[in-house]
C-alpha positions in Angstrom: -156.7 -92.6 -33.8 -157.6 -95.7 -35.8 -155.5 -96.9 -38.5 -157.3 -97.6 -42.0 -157.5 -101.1 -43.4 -155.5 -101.9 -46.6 -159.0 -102.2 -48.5 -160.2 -99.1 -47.0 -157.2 -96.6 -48.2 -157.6 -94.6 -51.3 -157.1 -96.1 -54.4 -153.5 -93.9 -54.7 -152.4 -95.6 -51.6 -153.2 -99.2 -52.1 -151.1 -98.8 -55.3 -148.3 -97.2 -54.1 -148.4 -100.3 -51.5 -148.9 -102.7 -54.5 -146.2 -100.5 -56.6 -143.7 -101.5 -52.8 -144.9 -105.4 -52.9 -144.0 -105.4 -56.8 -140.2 -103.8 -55.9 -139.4 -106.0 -53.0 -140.7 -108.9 -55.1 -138.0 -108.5 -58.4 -135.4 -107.6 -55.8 -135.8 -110.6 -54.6 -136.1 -112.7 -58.0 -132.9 -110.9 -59.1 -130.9 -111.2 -55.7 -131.8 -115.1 -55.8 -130.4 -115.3 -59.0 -127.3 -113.5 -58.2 -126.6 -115.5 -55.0 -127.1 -118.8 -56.6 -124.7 -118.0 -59.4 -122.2 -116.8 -57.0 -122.4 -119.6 -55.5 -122.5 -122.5 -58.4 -119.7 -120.3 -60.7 -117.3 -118.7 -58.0 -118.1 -120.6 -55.0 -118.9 -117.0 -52.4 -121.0 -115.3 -51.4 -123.2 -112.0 -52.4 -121.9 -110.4 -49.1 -118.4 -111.2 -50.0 -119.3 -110.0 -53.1 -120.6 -106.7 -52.3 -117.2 -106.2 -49.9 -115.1 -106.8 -52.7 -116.8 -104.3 -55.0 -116.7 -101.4 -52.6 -113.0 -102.7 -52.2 -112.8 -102.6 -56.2 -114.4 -99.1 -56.3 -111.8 -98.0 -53.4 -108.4 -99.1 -55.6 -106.7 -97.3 -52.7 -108.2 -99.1 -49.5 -111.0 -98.3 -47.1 -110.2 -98.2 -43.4 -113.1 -100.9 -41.8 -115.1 -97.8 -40.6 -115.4 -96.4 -43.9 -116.0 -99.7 -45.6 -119.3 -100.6 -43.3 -120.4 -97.2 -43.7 -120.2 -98.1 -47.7 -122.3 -101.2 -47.7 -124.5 -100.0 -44.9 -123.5 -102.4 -42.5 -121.8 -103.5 -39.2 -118.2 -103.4 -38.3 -118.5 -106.9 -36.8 -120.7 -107.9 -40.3 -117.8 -106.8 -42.5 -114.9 -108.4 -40.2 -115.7 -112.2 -40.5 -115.4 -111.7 -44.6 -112.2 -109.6 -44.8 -110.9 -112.2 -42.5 -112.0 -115.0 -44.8 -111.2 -112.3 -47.9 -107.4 -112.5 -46.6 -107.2 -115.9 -45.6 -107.7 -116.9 -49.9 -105.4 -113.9 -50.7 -108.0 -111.8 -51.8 -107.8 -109.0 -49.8 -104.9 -106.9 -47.4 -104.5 -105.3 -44.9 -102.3 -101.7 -45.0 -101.6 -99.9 -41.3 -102.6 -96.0 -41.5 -99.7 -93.9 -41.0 -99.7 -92.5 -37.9 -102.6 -94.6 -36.3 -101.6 -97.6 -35.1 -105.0 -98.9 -34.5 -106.4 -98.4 -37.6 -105.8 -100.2 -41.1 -106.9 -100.0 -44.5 -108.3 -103.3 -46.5 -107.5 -103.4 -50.0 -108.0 -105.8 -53.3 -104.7 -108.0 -53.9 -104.4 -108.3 -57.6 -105.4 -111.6 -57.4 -108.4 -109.9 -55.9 -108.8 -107.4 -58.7 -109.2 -110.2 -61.3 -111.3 -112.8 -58.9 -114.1 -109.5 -58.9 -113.7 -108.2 -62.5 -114.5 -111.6 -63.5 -117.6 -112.0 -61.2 -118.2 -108.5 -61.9 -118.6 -109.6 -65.4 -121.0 -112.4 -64.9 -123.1 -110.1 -62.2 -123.9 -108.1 -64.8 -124.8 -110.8 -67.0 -127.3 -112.4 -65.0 -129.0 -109.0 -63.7 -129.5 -108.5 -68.2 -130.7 -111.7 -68.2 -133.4 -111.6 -65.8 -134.3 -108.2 -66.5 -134.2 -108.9 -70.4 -137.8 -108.1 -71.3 -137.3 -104.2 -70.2 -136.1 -102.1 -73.4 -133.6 -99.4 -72.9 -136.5 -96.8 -72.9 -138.9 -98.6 -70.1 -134.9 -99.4 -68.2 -134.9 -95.3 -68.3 -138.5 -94.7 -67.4 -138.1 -97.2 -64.1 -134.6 -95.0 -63.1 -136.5 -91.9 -63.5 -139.1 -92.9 -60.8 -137.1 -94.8 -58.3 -135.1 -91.4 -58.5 -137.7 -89.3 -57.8 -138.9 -92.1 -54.6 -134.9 -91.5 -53.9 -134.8 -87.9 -53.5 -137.9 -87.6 -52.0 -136.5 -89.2 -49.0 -132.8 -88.6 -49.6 -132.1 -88.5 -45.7 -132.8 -92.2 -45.3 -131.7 -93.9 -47.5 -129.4 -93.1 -51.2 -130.2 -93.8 -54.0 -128.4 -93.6 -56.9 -126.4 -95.0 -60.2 -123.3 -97.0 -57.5 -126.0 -98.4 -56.1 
């Protein structure tokens, strides 16, 4: 079997591979704006960033299992930032009852405020660079990247938390 060449696919296809290229390039635009204002206005990082807002969403603690599974990452990728996280007083660390090995990573307070306040900004930036969409064409573009989501729901989720 021979596989077709992008300029001999139906039309349909080469759009829905020009409608990908168009996605990957404003994720990128608006993921290179978040990192660098993480970094000039808080001085971390967007993974750090992302652990503390599944910590923030989790106000009671995740154990580290539960907390990869959240971002959709590593145990190992998660461990070298909840280190750091609890090292700047961050995060902590709460054993599990009755399971010695395990234990559950939670905001400090000092945490709580650190991400509400970057949580804050985040939101500012991703209005800022997405400014030109009106609240109806914001709507239209969640409608279809829902429809791509359930469509193929057993890879990956997507949804509003994400």
């Amino acid at each position: 079997m021979s596989v077709a060449q992008p300029d001999q696919l139906p039309h349909s296809d080469r759009q829905r591979v020009r409608v990908w290229l168009r996605l990957l390039k404003v994720t990128k635009i608006v993921e290179s704006v978040v990192r660098e204002n993480l970094r000039a206005e808080f001085d971390t990082t967007l993974p750090r960033f992302d652990v503390m807002a599944a910590l923030y969403r989790f106000q009671d603690g995740l154990k580290m299992s539960e907390l990869s599974a959240a971002l959709r990452v590593s145990n190992g990728n998660v461990t070298g930032i909840i280190e750091r996280l609890v090292t700047d007083g961050m995060v902590l660390r709460v054993p599990v009852e009755g399971d010695k090995r395990a234990t559950l990573v939670r905001l400090t307070k000092k945490g709580h405020d650190e991400f509400s306040k970057m949580a804050e900004a985040h939101a500012r930036w991703v209005n800022e660079v997405l400014a030109d969409l009106t609240p109806e064409e914001c709507e239209q573009v969640i409608g279809i990247l829902d429809v791509v989501g359930r469509s193929h729901k057993h890879t990956a989720e997507v949804s509003d938390h994400d």
